[in-house]
N, C-alpha and C positions, 0 to 999 in steps of 0.2 A: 502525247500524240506524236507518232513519229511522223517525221516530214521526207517524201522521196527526193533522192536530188535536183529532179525535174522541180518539183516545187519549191524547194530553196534557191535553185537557182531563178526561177519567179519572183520568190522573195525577195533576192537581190535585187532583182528594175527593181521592181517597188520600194522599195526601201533607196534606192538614188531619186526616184521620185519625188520622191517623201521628203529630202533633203532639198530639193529643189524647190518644192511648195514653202518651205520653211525659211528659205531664202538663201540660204546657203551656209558657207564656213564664216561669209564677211559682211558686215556690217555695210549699210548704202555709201557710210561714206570712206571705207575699204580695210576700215580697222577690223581684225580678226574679232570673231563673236569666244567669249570665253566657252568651258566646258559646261557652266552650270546654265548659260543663256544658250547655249544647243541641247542641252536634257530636258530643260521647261518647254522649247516651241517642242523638239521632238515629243515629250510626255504629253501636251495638250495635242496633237497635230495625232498620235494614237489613241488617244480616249477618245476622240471625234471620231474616226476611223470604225472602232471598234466597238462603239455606242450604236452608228450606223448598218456595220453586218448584223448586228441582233437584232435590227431592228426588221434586216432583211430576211432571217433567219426565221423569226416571230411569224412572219407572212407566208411559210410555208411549212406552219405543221399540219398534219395530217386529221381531218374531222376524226370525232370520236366514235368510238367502233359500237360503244355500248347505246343503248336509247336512252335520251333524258329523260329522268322522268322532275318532277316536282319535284323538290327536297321536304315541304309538309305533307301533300296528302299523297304524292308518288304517281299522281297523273301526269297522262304523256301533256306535254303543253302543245298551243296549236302547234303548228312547223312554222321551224326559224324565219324569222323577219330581221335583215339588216338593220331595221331602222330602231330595232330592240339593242342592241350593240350597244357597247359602252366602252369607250377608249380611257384608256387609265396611261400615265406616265410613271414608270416604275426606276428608281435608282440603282441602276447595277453599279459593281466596282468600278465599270470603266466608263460609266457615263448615264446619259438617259436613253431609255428606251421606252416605245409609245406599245406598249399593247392592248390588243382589240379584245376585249371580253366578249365572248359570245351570247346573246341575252334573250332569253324565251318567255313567257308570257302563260300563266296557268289560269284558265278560263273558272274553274270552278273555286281555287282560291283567290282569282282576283289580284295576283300580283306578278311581279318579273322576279327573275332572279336569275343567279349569271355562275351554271353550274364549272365547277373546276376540269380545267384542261387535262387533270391528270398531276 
């Protein structure tokens, strides 16, 4: 992904941010933090980070174009009901991510089922 200067230089605040959240180069009581004690908060302080945009990401993909149908008998199921939804917590490389399974309901087989996003 190329990044425009505009958004590295974005990058940059964030990232002093970021350093700031982490507490900084020194320790409370002003001893300098070594290189491996600023890689670990920095490495945990981006897995949270980055666990959290996909989590944002997740909340805005676009409903599916095609019509559900059942996966056994291929009937349409009634129309989506939220409270059919099923929240899963999935392990990505950079952390957790909570996603929302979309969940339908098929009248003549009697069951739910939670067709794939794509």
């Amino acid at each position: 992904m190329a990044i425009s200067p505009k958004n590295r230089a974005r990058a940059l605040e964030l990232a002093k941010e970021l350093n700031e959240l982490n507490g900084g180069r020194y320790h409370d009581d002003g001893t300098p933090k070594t290189f491996d004690e600023l890689e670990i908060e920095t490495n945990a302080l981006t897995d949270l980070l980055s666990s959290m945009a996909l989590n944002e990401s997740a909340k805005d993909l676009p409903e599916a174009e095609k019509p559900v149908r059942c996966p056994k008998c291929k009937a349409v199921p009634k129309p989506h009901d939220p409270d059919d939804d099923q929240p899963m917590i999935i392990q990505s490389a950079r952390g957790e991510v909570e996603w929302m399974n979309q969940g339908y309901y098929c009248r003549r087989c009697r069951r739910s089922f939670f067709p794939s996003a794509g």
